[in-house]
One Martini backbone bead per residue (centre of mass of N, CA, C, O) as a GRO file, in nm:
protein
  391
    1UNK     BB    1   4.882   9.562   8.336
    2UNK     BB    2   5.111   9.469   8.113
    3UNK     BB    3   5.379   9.383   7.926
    4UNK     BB    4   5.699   9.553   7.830
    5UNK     BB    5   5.952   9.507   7.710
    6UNK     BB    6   6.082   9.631   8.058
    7UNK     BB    7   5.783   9.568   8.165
    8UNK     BB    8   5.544   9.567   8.460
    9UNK     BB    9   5.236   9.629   8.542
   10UNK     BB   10   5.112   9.781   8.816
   11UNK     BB   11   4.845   9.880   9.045
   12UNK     BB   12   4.918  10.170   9.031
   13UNK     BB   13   4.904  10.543   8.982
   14UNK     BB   14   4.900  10.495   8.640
   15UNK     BB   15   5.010  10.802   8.517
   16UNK     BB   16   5.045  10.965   8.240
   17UNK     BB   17   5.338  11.196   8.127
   18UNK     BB   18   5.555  11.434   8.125
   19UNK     BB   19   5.846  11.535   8.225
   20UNK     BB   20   5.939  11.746   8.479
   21UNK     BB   21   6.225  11.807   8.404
   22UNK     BB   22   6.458  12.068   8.376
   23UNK     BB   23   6.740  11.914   8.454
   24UNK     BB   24   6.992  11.865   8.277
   25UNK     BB   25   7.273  11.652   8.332
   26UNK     BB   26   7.540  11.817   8.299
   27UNK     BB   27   7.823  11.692   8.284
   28UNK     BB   28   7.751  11.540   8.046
   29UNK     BB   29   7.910  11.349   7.776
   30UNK     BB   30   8.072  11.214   7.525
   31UNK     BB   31   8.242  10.972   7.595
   32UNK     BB   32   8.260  11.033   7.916
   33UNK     BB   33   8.384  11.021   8.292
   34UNK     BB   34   8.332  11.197   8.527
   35UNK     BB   35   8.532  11.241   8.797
   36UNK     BB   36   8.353  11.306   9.010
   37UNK     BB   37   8.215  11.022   8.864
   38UNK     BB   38   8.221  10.759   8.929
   39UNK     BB   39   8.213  10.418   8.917
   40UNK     BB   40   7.909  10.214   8.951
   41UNK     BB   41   7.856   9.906   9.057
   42UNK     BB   42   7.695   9.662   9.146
   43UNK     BB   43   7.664   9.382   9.347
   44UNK     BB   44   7.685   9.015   9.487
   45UNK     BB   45   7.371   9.034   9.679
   46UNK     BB   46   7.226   8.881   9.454
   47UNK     BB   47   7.020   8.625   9.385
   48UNK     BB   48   7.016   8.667   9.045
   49UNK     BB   49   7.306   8.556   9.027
   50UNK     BB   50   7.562   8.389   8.828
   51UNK     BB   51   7.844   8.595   8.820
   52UNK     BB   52   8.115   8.783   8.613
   53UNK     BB   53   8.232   9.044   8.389
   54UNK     BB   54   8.503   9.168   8.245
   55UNK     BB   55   8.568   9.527   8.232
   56UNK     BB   56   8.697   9.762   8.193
   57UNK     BB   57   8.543   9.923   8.479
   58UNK     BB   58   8.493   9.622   8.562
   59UNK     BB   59   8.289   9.423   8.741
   60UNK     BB   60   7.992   9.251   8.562
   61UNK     BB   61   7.708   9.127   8.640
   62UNK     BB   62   7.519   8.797   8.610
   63UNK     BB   63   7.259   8.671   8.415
   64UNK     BB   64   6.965   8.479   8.386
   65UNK     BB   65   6.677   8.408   8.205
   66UNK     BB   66   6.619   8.244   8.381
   67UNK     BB   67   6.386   8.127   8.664
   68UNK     BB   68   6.332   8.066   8.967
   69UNK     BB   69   6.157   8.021   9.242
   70UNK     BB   70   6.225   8.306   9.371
   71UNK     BB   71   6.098   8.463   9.130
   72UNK     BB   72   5.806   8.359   9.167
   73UNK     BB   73   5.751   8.415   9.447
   74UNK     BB   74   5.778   8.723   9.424
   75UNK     BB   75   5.570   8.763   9.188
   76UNK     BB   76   5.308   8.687   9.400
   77UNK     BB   77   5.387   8.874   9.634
   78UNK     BB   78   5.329   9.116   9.454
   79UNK     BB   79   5.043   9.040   9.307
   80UNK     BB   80   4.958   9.064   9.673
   81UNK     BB   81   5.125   9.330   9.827
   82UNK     BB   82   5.379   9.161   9.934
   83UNK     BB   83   5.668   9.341   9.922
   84UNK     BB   84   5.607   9.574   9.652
   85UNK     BB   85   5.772   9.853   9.803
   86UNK     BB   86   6.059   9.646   9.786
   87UNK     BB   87   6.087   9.539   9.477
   88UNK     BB   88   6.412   9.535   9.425
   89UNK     BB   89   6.683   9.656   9.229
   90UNK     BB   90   6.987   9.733   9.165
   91UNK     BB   91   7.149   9.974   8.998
   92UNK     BB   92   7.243   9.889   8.695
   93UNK     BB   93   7.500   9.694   8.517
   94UNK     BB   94   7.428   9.418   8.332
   95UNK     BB   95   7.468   9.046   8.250
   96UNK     BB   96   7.335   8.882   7.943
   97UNK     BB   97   7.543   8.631   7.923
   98UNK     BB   98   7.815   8.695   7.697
   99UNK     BB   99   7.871   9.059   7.640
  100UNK     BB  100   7.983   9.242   7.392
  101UNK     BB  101   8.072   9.558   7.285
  102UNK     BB  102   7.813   9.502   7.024
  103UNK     BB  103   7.593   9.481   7.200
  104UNK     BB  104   7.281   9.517   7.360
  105UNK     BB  105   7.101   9.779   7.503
  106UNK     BB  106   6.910   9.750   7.746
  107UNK     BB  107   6.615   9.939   7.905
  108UNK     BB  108   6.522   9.947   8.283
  109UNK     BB  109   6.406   9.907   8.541
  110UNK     BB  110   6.378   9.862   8.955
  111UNK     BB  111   6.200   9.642   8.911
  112UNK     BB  112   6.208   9.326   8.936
  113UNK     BB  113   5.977   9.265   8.721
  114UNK     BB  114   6.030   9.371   8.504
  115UNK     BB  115   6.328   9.259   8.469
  116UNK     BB  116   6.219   8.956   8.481
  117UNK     BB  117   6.105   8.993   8.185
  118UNK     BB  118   6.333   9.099   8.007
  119UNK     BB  119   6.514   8.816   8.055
  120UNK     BB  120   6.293   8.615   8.002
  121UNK     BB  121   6.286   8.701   7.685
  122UNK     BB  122   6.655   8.625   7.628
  123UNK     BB  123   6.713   8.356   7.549
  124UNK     BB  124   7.029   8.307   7.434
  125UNK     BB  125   7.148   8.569   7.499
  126UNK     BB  126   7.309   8.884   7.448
  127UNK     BB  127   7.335   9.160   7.705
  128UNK     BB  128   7.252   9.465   7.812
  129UNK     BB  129   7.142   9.606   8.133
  130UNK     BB  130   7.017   9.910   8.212
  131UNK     BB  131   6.952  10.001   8.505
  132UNK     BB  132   6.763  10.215   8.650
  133UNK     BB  133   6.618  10.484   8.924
  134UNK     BB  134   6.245  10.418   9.003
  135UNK     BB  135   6.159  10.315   9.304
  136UNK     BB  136   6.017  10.096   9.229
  137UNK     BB  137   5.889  10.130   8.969
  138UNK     BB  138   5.775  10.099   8.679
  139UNK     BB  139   5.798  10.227   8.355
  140UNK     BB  140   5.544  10.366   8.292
  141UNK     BB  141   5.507  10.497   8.583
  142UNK     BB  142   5.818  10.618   8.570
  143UNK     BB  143   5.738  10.811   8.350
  144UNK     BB  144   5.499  10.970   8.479
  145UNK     BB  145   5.688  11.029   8.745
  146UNK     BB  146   5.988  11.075   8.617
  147UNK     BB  147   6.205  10.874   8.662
  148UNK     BB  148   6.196  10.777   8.369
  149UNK     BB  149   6.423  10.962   8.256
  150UNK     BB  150   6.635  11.142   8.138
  151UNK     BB  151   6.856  11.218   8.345
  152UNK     BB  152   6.884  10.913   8.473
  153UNK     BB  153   6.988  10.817   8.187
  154UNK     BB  154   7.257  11.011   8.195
  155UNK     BB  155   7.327  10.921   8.477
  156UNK     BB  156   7.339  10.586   8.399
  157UNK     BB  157   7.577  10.628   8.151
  158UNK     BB  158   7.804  10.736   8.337
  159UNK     BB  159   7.810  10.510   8.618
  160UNK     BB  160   7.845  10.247   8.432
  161UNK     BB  161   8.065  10.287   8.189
  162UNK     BB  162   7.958  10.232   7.896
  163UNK     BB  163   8.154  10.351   7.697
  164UNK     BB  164   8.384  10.157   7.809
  165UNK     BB  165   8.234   9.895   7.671
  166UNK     BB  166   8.150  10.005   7.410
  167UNK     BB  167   8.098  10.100   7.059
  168UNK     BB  168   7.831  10.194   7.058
  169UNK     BB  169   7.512  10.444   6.990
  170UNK     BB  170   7.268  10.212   7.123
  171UNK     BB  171   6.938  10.247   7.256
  172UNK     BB  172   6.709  10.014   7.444
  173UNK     BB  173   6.366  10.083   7.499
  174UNK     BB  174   6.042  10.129   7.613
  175UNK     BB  175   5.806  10.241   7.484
  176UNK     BB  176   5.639  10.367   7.752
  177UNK     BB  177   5.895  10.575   7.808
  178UNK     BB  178   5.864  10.795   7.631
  179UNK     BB  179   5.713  11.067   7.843
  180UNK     BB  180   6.037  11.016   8.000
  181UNK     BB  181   6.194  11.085   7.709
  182UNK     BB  182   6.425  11.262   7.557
  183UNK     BB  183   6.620  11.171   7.300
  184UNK     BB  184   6.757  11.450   7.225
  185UNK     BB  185   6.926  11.480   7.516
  186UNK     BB  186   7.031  11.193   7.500
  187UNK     BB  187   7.236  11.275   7.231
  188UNK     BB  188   7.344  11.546   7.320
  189UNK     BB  189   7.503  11.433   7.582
  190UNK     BB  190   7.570  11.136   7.508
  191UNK     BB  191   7.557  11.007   7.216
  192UNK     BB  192   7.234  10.830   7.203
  193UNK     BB  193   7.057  10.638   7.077
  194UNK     BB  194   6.706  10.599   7.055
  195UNK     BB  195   6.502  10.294   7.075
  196UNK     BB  196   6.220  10.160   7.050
  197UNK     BB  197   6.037   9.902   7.153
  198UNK     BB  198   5.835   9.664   7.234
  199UNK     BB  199   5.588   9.625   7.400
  200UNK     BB  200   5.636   9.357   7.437
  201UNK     BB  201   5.871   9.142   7.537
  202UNK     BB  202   5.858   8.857   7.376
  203UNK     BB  203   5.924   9.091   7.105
  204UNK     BB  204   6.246   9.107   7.118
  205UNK     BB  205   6.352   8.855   6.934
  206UNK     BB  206   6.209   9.014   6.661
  207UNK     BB  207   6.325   9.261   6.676
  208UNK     BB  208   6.631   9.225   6.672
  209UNK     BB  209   6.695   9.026   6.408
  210UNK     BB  210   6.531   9.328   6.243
  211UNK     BB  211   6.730   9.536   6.349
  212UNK     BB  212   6.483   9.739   6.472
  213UNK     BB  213   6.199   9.610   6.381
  214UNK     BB  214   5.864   9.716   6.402
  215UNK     BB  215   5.564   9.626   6.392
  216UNK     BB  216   5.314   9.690   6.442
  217UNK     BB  217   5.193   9.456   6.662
  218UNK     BB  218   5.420   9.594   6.871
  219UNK     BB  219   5.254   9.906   6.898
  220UNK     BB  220   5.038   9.728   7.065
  221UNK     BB  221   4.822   9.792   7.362
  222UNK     BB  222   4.680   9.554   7.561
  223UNK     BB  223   4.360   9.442   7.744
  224UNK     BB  224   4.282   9.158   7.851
  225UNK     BB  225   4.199   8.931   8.072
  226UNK     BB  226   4.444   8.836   8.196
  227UNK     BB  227   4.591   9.130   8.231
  228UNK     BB  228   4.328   9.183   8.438
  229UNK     BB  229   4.332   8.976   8.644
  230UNK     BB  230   4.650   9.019   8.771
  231UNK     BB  231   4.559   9.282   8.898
  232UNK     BB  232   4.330   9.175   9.117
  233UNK     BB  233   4.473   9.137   9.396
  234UNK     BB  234   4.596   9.424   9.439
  235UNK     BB  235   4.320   9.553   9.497
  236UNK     BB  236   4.193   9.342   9.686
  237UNK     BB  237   4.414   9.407   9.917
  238UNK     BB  238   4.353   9.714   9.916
  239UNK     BB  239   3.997   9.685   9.978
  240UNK     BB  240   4.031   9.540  10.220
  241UNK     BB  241   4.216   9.661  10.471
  242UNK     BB  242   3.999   9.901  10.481
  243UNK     BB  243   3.704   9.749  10.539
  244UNK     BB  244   3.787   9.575  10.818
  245UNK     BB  245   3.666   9.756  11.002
  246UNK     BB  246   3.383   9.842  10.812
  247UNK     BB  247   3.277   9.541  10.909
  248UNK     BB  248   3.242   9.566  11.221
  249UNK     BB  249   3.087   9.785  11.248
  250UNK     BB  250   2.818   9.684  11.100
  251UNK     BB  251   2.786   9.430  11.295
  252UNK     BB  252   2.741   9.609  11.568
  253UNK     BB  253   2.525   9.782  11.459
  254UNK     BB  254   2.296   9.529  11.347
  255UNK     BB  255   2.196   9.511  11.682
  256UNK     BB  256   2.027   9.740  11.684
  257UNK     BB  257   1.740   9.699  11.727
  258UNK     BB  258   1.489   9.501  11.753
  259UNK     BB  259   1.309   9.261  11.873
  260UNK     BB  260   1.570   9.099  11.934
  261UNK     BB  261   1.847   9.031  12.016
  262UNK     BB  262   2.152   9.181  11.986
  263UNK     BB  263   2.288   8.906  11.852
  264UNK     BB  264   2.044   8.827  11.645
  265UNK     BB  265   2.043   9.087  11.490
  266UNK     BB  266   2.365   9.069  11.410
  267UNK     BB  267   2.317   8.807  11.262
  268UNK     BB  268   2.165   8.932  11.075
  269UNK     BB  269   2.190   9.240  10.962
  270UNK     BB  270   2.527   9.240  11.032
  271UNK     BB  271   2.587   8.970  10.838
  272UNK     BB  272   2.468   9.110  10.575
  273UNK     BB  273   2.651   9.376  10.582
  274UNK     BB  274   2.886   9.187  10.510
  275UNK     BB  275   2.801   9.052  10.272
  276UNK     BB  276   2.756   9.326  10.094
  277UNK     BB  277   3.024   9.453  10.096
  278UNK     BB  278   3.209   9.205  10.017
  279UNK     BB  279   3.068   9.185   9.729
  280UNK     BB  280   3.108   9.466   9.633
  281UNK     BB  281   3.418   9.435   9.618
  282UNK     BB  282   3.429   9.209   9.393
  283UNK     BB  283   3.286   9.343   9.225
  284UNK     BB  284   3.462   9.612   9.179
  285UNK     BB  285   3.787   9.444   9.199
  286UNK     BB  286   3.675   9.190   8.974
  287UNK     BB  287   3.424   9.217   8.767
  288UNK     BB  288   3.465   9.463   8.658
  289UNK     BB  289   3.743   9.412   8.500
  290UNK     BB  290   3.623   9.142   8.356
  291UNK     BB  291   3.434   9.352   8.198
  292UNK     BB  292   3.487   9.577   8.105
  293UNK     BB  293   3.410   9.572   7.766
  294UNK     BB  294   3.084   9.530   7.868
  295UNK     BB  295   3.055   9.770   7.998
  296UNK     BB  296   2.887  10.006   8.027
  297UNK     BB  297   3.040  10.304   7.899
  298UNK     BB  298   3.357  10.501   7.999
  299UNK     BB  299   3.355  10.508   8.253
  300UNK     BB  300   3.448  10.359   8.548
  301UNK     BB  301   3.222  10.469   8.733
  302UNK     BB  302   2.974  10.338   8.572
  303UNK     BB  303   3.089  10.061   8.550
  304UNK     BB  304   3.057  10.022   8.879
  305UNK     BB  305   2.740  10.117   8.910
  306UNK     BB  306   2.596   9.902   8.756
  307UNK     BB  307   2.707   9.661   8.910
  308UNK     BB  308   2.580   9.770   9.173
  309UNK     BB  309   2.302   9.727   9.064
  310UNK     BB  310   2.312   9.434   9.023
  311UNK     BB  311   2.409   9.362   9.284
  312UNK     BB  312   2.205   9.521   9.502
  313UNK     BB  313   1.945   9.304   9.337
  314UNK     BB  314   2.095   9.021   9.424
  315UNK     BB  315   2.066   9.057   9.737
  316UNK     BB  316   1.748   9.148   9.746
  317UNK     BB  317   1.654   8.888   9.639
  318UNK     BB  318   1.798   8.706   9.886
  319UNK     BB  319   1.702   8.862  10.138
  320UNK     BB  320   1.382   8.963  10.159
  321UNK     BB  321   1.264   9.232  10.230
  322UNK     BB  322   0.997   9.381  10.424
  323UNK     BB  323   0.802   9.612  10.209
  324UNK     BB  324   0.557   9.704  10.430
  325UNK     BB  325   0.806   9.822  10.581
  326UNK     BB  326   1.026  10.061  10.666
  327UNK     BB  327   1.275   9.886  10.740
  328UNK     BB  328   1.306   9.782  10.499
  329UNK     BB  329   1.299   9.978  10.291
  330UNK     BB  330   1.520  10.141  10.431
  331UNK     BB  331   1.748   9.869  10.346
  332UNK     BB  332   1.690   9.878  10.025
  333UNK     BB  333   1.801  10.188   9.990
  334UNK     BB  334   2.078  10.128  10.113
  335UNK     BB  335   2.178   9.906   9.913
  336UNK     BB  336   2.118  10.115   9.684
  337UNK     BB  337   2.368  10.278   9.742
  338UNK     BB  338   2.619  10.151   9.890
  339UNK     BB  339   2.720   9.933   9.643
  340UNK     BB  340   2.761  10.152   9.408
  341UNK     BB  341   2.942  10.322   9.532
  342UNK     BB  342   3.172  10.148   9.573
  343UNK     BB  343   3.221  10.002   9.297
  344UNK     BB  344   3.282  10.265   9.186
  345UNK     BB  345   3.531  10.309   9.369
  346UNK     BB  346   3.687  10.073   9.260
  347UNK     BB  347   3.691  10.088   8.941
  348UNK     BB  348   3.825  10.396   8.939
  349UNK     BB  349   4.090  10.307   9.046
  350UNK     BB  350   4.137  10.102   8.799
  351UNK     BB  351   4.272  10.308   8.609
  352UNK     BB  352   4.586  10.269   8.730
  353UNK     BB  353   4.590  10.004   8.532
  354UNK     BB  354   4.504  10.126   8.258
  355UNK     BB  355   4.451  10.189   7.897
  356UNK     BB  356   4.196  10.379   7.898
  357UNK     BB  357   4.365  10.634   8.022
  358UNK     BB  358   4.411  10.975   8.151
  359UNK     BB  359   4.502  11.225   8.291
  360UNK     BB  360   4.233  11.408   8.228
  361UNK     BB  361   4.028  11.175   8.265
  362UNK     BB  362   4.042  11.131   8.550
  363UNK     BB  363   4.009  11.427   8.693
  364UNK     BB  364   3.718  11.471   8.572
  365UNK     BB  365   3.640  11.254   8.719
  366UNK     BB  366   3.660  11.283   9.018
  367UNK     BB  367   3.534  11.551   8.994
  368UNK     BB  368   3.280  11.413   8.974
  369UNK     BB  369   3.190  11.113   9.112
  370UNK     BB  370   3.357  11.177   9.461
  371UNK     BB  371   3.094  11.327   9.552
  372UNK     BB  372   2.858  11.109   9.480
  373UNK     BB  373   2.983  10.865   9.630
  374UNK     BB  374   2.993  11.036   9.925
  375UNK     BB  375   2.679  11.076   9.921
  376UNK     BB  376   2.579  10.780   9.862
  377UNK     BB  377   2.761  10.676  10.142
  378UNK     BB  378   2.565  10.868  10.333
  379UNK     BB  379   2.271  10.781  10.252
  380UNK     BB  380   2.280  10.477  10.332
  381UNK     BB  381   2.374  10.483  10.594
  382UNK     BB  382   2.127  10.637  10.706
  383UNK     BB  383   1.913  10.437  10.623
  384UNK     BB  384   2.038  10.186  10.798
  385UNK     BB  385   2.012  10.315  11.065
  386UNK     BB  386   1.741  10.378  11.092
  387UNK     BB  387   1.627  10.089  11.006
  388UNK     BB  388   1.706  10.023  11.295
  389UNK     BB  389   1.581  10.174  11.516
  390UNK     BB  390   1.264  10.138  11.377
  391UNK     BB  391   1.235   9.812  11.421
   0.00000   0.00000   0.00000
């Protein structure tokens, strides 16, 4: 998934839903902040701070616009999985440039990466950024898992002291967190009306000039070859991770049988079966993403099959295995089965990063798909190991 408002998203599973809150925030009121619950303001020991304004509430950390080299390579290590679940900011009221009382108020998680998106799209800009409290999850799927949703939003109107900030009463929110915000509760509650932004951060200083008025094509969510390749670093080092134990397994099971001695053996067919897993994996985790829209299906699971089975033809017409004999046969029918079974399973995985899926549509998949999946990669490696003992 790619920017939004003022989100990045990022390849977890991310399933949209409606908020499943049932109980809204009571002690909020419009413009007042109850007395148990003090104002809270971030504090300044975080490196992307500038500065900080006073305000009637106390003072209000100063953000840049600018991103820092330490900001890009935060960026780098969490699109390759290193302290992603991690990556978070304090929630809480930001200050970005010198914003007064009627300056604009977006609101974003406290992803790291979401925040800045948010702030890196608004170069000499004046405004409130309101960060939220989503677990460290960007806004999509802190949407759909309720973190991003009514009550934090009502909470965190109330702790941030804005009433007594601002004196107007417009929230600017990312269009895609509509699934986990009620507006009209949010309206009900805190008296703040609430305005969905454009889908990508970019378009956010032609939405407010144009007075918070979105083109259509500000309200459509694309999903280019470039914003599928970004997601693919941590797909690809979620699927080593899991894999590195079966790949010494197969290659120390490829030492079993055959003529030459268990060493000889291991480099010919436990190398191969290494080398076999590993193209699987690319298959699945980098090659499915990048041809998304052109292989053929609906489901993510059908279009990791097909590439599973061309990858696993041009495989064995590279292995070329001796096919007048069974244990040729049954090496290449095993690669024909756990090839596709890998790659369907690793292409299904990236549904949480993609817009072409929904709650329903995931489920559907899983419980047809993932009983297949598990079927053909325990007779592939069957036909494997036979293949092994009998030659």
């Amino acid at each position: 998934m790619s920017e939004n408002c003022c989100n990045t998203n990022e390849s977890e599973a991310c399933i949209r839903g409606k908020e499943t809150a049932t109980h809204i925030f009571p002690m909020i009121t419009p413009f007042s902040v109850p007395s148990e619950i003090p104002v809270s303001l971030p504090d300044g020991e975080q490196p992307f701070v500038v500065g900080s304004i006073e305000t009637p509430v106390g003072r209000v950390l100063k953000v840049s616009s600018t991103l820092s080299w330490r900001d890009h390579w935060g960026t780098i290590k969490a699109r390759w999985g290193v302290g992603r679940m991690n990556y978070t900011i304090e929630p809480g009221l930001y200050a970005l440039g010198t914003p007064g009382n009627q300056s604009p108020v977006l609101v974003t998680a406290n992803y790291k990466m979401s925040f800045d998106r948010l702030r890196e799209a608004l170069p000499g800009r004046d405004a409130w950024l309101l960060v939220l409290d989503t677990d460290g999850i960007n806004v999509w799927c802190a949407a759909g898992k309720g973190t991003f949703g009514t009550e934090e939003l009502l909470r965190r109107i109330t702790v941030s002291g804005l009433t007594k900030i601002i004196t107007h009463k417009e929230l600017i929110l990312p269009q895609l967190s509509g699934p986990g915000v009620a507006a009209h509760r949010v309206k009900k509650f805190s008296g703040f009306r609430i305005h969905y932004g454009p889908i990508r951060a970019v378009d956010l200083p032609a939405y407010l000039d144009t007075g918070l008025k979105a083109t259509p094509e500000m309200r459509v969510k694309t999903f280019t070859l470039w914003e599928r390749a970004v997601l693919i670093p941590i797909e690809l080092v979620a699927a080593f991770k899991a894999v590195l134990l079966i790949l010494l397994a197969f290659f120390l099971l490829g030492g079993l049988g055959g003529p030459a001695g268990y060493w000889a053996n291991a480099m010919n067919y436990g190398l191969f079966a290494v080398v076999a897993l590993l193209t699987a994996v690319i298959a699945g985790a980098v090659l499915t993403p990048i041809l998304l829209p052109v292989l053929p299906g609906r489901a993510f699971s059908i279009k990791g099959f097909i590439m599973g089975i061309m990858t696993a033809t041009v495989l064995l017409v590279t292995r070329n295995p001796d096919l007048a004999f069974w244990p040729g046969r049954l090496e290449a029918l095993a690669w024909f089965f756990l090839v596709p079974a890998c790659t369907a399973y690793l292409a299904m995985n990236f549904t949480g990063a993609s817009t072409y899926t929904s709650l329903s549509g995931v489920k559907k998949e899983m419980r047809m798909a993932l009983p297949l999946e598990i079927r053909a990669g325990v007779a592939g490696l069957v036909f494997w190991l036979v293949s092994r003992v009998i030659a």
